[in-house]
C-alpha positions in Angstrom: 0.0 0.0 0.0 1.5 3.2 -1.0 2.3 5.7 1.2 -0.4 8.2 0.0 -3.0 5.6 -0.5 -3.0 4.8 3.5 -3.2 8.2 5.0 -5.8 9.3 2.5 -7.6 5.8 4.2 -6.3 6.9 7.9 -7.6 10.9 7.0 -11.1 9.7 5.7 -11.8 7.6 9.1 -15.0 9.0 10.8 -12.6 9.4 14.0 -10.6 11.8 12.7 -13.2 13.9 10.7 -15.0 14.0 13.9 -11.7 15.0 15.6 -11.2 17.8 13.0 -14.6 19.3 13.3 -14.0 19.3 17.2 -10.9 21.0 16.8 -12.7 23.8 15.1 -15.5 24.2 17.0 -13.3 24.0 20.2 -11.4 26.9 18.8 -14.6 29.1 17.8 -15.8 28.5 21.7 -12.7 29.7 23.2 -12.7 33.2 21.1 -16.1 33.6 22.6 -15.6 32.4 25.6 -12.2 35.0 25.5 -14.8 37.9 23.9 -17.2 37.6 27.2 -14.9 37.1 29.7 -12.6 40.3 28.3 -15.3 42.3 27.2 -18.5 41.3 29.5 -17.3 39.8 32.6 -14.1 42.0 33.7 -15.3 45.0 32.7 -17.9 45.7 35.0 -15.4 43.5 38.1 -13.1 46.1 37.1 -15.3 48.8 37.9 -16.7 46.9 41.1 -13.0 47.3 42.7 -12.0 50.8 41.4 -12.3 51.1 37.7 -9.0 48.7 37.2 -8.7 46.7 34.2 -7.6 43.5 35.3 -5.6 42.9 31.8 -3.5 45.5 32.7 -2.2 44.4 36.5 1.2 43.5 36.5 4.0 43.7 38.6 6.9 45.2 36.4 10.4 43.6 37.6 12.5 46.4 35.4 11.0 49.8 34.0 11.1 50.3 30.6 14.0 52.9 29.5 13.2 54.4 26.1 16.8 56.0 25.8 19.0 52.6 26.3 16.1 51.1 24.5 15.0 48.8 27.4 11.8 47.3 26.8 9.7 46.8 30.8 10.1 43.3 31.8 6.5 42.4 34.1 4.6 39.8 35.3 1.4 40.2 34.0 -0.6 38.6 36.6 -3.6 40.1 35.1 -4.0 38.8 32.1 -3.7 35.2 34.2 -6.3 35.8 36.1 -8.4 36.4 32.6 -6.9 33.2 31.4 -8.3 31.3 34.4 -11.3 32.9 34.3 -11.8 31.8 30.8 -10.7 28.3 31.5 -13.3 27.9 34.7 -16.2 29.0 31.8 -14.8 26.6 28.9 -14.5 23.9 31.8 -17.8 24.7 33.3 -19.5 24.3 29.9 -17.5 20.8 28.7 -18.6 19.6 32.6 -22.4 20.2 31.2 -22.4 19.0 27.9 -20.8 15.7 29.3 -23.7 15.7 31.9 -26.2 16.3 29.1 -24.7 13.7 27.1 -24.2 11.0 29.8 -28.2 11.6 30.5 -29.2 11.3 26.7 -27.1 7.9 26.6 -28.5 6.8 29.9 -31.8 7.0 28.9 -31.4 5.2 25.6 -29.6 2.1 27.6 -32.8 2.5 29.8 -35.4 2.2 27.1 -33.8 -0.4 25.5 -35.1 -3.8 26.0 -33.9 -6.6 27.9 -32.0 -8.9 25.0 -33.7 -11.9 24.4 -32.0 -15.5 25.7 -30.0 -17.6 23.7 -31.6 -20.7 22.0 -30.0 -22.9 23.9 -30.5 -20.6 27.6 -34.4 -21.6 27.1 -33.4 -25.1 26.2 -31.7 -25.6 29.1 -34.0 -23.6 31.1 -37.0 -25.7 30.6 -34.8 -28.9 31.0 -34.4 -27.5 34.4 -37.9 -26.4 34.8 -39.0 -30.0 33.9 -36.6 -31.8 36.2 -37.9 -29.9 39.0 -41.0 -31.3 38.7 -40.4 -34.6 38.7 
């Protein structure tokens, strides 16, 4: 099998499609999820505690010199807590669509009937059944 030949078989598989399509979507999420959390969420926090923009808070370790051309060197502790913040909503959503999920398939085990008994379970079933009554 030629090279090409297999991983056009291994990129067709429905796992990896499937994959793919998560992948994107995943990514689409997390710019929203960035977009409220920076532009819904903090703002009004911000304002809460003294009209500070939490993407700004850092603690600067050396000042910027323009004249030696020294760029600031900061933690920007700020911009972490954003990051977490958006990380505790992504997580917070995957946590329920995995409880949705778990329900929907739950309930389709539950509805499902009982499978019927081998052929030869009821054989020996009513050999038993008949031996008891003698």
């Amino acid at each position: 099998m030629s090279f090409l030949k297999e991983f056009k078989e291994f990129a067709m598989r429905g796992n990896v499609l499937d994959l793919a399509v998560g992948v994107v979507i995943g990514a689409a999420f997390g710019k929203i999820t960035t977009s409220l959390v920076d532009q819904i969420i903090m703002p009004p926090i911000g304002l809460l505690i003294g009209g500070v923009d939490f993407a700004q808070w850092k603690w600067v370790l050396r000042a910027a010199d323009p004249a030696q051309k020294i760029s600031e060197v900061a933690i920007g502790f700020g911009a972490f807590i954003n990051t977490v913040i958006q990380f505790l909503i992504i997580a917070f959503a995957v946590f329920l669509l995995i409880k949705v999920v778990n329900r929907l398939v739950h309930k389709k085990q539950a509805e499902a009937p009982a499978p019927a008994p081998a052929a030869d379970v009821v054989l020996l079933t009513e050999i038993r059944d008949l031996l008891k009554n003698k």
